[in-house]
N, C-alpha and C positions, 0 to 999 in steps of 0.2 A: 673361704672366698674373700674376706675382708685383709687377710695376709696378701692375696695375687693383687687383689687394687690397689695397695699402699706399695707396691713394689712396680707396681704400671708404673704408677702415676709421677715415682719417685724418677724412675727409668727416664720418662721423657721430659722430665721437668731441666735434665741434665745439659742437654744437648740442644746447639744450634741449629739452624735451618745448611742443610750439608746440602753443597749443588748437586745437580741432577747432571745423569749422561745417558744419552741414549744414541743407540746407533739405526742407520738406516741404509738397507742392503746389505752386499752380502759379498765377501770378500774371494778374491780370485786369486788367491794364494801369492802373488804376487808386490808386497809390502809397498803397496802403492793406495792406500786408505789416506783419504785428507781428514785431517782433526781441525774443528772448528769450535772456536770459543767465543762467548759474550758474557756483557753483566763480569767482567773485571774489576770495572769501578761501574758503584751503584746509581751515578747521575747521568748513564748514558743509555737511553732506552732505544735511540733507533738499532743497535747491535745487539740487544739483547731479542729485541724482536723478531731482528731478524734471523737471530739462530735458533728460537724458538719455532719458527714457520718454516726451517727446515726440518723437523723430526714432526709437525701434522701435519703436515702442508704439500711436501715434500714425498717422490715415489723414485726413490733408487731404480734404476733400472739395471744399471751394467758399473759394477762397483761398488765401495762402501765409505758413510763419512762416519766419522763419530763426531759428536756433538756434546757440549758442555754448556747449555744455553744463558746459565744464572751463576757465573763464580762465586762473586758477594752477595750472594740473595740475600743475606741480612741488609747487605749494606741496600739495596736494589729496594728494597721494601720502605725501608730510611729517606730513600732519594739520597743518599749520602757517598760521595766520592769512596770512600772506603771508612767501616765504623773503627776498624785497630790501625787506620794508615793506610797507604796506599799500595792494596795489595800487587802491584803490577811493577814494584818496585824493593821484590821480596825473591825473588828469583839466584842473585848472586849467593847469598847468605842468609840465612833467618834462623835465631834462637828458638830451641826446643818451647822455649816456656812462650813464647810469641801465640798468643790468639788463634793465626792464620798457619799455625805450622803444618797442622794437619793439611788445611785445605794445597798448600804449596805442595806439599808431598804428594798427591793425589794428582794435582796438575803435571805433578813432573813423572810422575810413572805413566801417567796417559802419553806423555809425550813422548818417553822413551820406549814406548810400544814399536815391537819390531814391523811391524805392519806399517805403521804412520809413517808416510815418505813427504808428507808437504802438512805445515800447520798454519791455519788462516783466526786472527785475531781481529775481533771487533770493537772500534772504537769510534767517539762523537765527539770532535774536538772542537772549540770554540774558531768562528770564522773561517776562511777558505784559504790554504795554503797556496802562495805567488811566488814564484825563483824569483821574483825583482819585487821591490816593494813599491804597492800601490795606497793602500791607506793604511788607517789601523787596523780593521777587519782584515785586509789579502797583504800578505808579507811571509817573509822565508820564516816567522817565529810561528806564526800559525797552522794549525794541525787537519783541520776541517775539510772533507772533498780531497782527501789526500791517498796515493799508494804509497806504504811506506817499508823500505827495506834497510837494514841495517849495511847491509854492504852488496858489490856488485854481484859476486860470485864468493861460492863456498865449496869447499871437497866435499861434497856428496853423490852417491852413485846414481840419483834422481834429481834432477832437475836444478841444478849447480846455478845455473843462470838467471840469478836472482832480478836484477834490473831489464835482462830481456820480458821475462815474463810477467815483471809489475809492468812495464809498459807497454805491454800487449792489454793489458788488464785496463789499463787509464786508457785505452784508446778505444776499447770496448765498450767502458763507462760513457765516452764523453759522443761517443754514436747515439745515444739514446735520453741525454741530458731530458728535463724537463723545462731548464732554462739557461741559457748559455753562460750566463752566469754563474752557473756553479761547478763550472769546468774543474774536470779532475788532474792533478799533475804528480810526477812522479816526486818523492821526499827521500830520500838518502843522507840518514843520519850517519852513515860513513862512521862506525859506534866506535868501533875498535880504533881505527885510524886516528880519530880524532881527539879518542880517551872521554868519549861523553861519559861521563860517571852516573849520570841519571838512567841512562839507555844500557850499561852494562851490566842494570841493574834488572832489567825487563825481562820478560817470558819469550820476546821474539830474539834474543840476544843468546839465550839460554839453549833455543832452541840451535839455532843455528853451529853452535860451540857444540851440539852434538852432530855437528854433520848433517840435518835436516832443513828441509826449505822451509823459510818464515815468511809471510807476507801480512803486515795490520793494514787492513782498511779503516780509514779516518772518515767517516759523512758528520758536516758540519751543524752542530749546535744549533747555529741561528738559521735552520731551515722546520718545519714541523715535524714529526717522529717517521708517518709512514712517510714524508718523502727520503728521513735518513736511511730509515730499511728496505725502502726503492733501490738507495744506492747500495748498499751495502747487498744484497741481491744481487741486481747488474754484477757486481766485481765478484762476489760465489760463483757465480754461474759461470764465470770466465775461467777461473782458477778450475772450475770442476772438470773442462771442457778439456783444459791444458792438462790435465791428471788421466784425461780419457774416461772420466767418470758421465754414465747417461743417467737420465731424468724426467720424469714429467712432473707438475705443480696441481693443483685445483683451483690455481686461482690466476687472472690474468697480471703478467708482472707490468703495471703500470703504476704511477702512484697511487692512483684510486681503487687497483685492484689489493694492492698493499693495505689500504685502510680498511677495505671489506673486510679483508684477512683477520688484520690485528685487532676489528673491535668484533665478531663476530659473536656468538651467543655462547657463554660457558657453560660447562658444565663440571659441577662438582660429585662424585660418591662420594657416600658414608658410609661406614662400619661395615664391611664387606656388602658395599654395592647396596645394601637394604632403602638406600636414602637419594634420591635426586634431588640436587638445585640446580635447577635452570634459571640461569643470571642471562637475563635479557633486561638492559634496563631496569635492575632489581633495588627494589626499596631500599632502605637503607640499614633496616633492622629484619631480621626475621625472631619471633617469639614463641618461646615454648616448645622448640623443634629438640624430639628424644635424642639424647646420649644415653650411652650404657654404661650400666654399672658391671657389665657382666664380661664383656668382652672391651679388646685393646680398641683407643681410638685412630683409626686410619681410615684413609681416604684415597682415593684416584683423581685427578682431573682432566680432563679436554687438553691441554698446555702443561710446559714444563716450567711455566712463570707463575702458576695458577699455586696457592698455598691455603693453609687454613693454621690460623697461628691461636695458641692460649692467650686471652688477655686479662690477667683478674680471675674475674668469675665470667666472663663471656668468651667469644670465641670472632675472629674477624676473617675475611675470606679476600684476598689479594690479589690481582692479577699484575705481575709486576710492581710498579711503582702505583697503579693504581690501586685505591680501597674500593670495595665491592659491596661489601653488607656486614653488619654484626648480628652473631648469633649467639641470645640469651634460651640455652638448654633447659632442657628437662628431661629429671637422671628419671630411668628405667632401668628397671629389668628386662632385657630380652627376650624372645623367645623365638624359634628356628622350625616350626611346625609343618613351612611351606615356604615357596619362594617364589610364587606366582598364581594370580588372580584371575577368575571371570569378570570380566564386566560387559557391558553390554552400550556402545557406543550410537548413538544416530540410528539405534536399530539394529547394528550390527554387531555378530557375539564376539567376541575376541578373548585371548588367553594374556598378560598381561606381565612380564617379570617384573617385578620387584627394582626401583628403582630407576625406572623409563618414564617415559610421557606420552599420554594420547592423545591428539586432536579432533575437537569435539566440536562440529557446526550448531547442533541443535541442544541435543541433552544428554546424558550418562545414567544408566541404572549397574549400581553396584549389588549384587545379587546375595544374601544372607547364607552365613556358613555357621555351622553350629560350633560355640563355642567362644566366637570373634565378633566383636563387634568393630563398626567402619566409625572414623570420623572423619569428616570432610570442611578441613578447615575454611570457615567464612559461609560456610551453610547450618545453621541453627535450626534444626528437626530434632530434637532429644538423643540420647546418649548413644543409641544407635542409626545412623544414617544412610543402613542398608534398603534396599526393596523400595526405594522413590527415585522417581524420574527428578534427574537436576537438570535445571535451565542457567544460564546465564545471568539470566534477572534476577535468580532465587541466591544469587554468591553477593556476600557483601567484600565489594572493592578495596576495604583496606586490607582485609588479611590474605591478599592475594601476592605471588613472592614481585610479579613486577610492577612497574609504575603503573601499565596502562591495563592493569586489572582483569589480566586474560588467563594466567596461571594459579593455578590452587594445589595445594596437597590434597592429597585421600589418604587417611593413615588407617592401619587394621592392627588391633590390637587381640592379643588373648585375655579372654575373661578372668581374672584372678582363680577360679574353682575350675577352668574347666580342664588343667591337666593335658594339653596336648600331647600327642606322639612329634617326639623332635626328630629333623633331619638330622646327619653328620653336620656337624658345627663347619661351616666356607672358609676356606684358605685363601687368600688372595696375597698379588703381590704388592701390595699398598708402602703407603707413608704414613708413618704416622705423625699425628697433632701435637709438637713438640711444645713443651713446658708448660704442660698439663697440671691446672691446682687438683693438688690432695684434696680428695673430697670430703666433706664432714661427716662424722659418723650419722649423723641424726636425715641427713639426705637418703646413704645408704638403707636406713632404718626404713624413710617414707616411701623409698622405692618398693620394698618387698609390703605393701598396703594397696598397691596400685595396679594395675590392670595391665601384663605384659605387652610389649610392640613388639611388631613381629613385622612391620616393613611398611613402603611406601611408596605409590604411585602419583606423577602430577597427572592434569588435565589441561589442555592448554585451548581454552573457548576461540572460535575463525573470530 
């Protein structure tokens, strides 16, 4: 077993944070799938957000997009234009031994997918792009509140009409402005024509030289995040509409319904689902929370911006450019005996899997299993804290995971002696926790002294 750890741990120590894709709906055989990307460059969150909020947010109806929400996640995580350079300018050419070769190659196969007939890029350029120049912020150099297409038209069997259709697109936009001043306008870097050497360098330049439709949406910089991914939305929604792609949302497309969206309550799994954090307003540390020694470290989250990254000897939890919490572990041993709990809620019984939350007005009785003892972090009753009624008052507020001291873990562990009957060991399709420290042997050691975990429930008090 001490061989599989030192080869986990060496595995993921290797490896960057590689972007994520997901798709949503369901293709009509017909090579008419729009591909959307954000998180290009890692200092532009209203695009990334909002490519993000299409793959949860988001309900294909009639059609299918694929989605790339976080290209640079390193860079994204950094706040950093790009950490090897500016990946959106790796497209013409990039050397094998380049950083980003991987990720460019990945980009370019998604794009060359025989299905993809239109691809939409998102970006958050400083200030508001003006055909005439008005100050320093609005002028033709300016990127910001912009549809941008490299040329009018392109020989493709879909949608050739590159400037028709961004300007259908800026017209759509600027029907639903939030201030008139942030009028959208059409950009035509005319790439080829003009020899921009920057732009014939780009992912939208790349794309089009294969015969496909390119459109980057620009929302500018100097406005707050949900109103960029307000806009950046509006101009999706157009592009999808033009593609014949249907939709419904859960959330209202305003700016304020944009901001419900994006700060919304996360959620993280651990180690095949065994583990909930609910990040509501979540403290800034969480302590003592089990890793294993025994199985790989992976996770799931709520979002496709949502990570869990090695730091050291601790563990940090990301939501984009946002930090969220750090997590100082404690290594166990596993154990796989069960995957769902009695507890017994307000009065009411309930059966409970492993890595969920229940909401609890009054109090919670966690019910005794032979074998397993409960612990219920921030409730001090002795080693067992099964068989008593918990109230609200009985929880001390700091070891609670959120600020406003309404969330607690319940964790259940196997008794070192009592030898459970194990389930089949959980397969899931997880991530795992890249550049994971080699753990000490003498950790390894204190783990097998300790009392297996075997999972965990929150509680979250009205």
């Amino acid at each position: 077993m001490k061989f599989f750890l030192v080869v986990l741990f060496l595995y993921t120590s290797v490896f960057a944070l590689d972007f994520s894709v997901g798709e949503n709906g369901k293709s009509l055989d017909d090579n008419n799938t729009v591909l959307i990307f954000g998180g290009i460059q890692g200092d532009e969150p209203g695009g990334f957000h909002a490519a993000s909020l299409l793959l949860s947010d988001y309900n294909i109806t009639k059609g299918k997009i694929i989605v790339a929400p976080n290209l640079a996640f390193d860079s994204i995580i950094k706040r950093s234009r790009g950490n090897n350079g500016d990946l959106n300018r790796k497209f013409a050419s990039i050397s094998p031994k380049d950083p980003d070769y991987k990720t460019i190659e990945r980009i370019k196969k998604l794009i060359l997918l025989p299905e993809v007939s239109m691809v939409i890029n998102l970006h958050d350029g400083w200030g508001f792009y003006k055909p005439t120049y008005v100050d320093a912020l609005q002028n033709p150099k300016r990127w910001g509140n912009s549809s941008v297409i490299d040329t009018s038209e392109i020989n493709a069997s879909k949608y050739p009409d590159l400037e028709n259709i961004a300007t259908q697109t800026v017209n759509s936009v600027n029907s639903s402005l939030a201030d008139p001043k942030h009028a959208y306008h059409l950009k035509n870097t005319k790439t080829q024509e003009l020899g921009d050497t920057e732009m014939l360098k780009a992912l939208t330049y790349f794309v089009i030289s294969h015969h496909k439709a390119a459109f980057a949406n620009e929302a500018s910089k100097n406005l707050p995040v949900n109103l960029r991914a307000y806009y950046h939305l509006l101009a999706i929604e157009n592009y999808l509409k033009t593609a014949g792609i249907e939709f419904t949302r859960d959330f209202e497309l305003t700016p304020e319904g944009v901001k419900e969206a994006i700060n919304r309550e996360l959620e993280v799994k651990l180690f095949d689902d065994r583990i909930l954090l609910s990040l509501k307003n979540p403290r800034k540390t969480i302590k003592y929370l089990p890793f294993p020694v025994n199985k790989e470290l992976n996770y799931n989250t709520s979002n496709e911006l949502t990570a869990v990254i090695a730091d050291g000897s601790s563990f940090f939890v990301q939501y984009g450019n946002r930090f969220q919490t750090r997590i100082y572990p404690e290594y166990l041993e596993f154990s796989d005996p069960f995957d769902e709990v009695a507890i017994k809620a307000d009065q009411k019984d309930l059966i409970v899997h492993f890595g969920t939350k229940v909401k609890v007005k009054e109090n919670f009785f966690i019910p005794s299993i032979k074998g397993v003892r409960v612990n219920i972090i921030g409730f001090d009753h002795g080693k067992d804290e099964s068989n008593i009624f918990v109230h609200k008052k009985d929880m001390q507020q700091a070891y609670s995971l959120d600020m406003a001291g309404k969330i607690y873990r319940v964790e259940f562990y196997e008794l070192r002696w009592a030898n459970l009957q194990q389930l089949l060991e959980n397969t899931t399709d997880a991530k795992l926790i890249k550049k994971a420290k080699i753990l000490d042997p003498s950790i390894l050691k204190a783990a097998k002294t300790k009392d297996k975990f075997i999972g965990s429930i929150l509680v979250e008090f009205e």
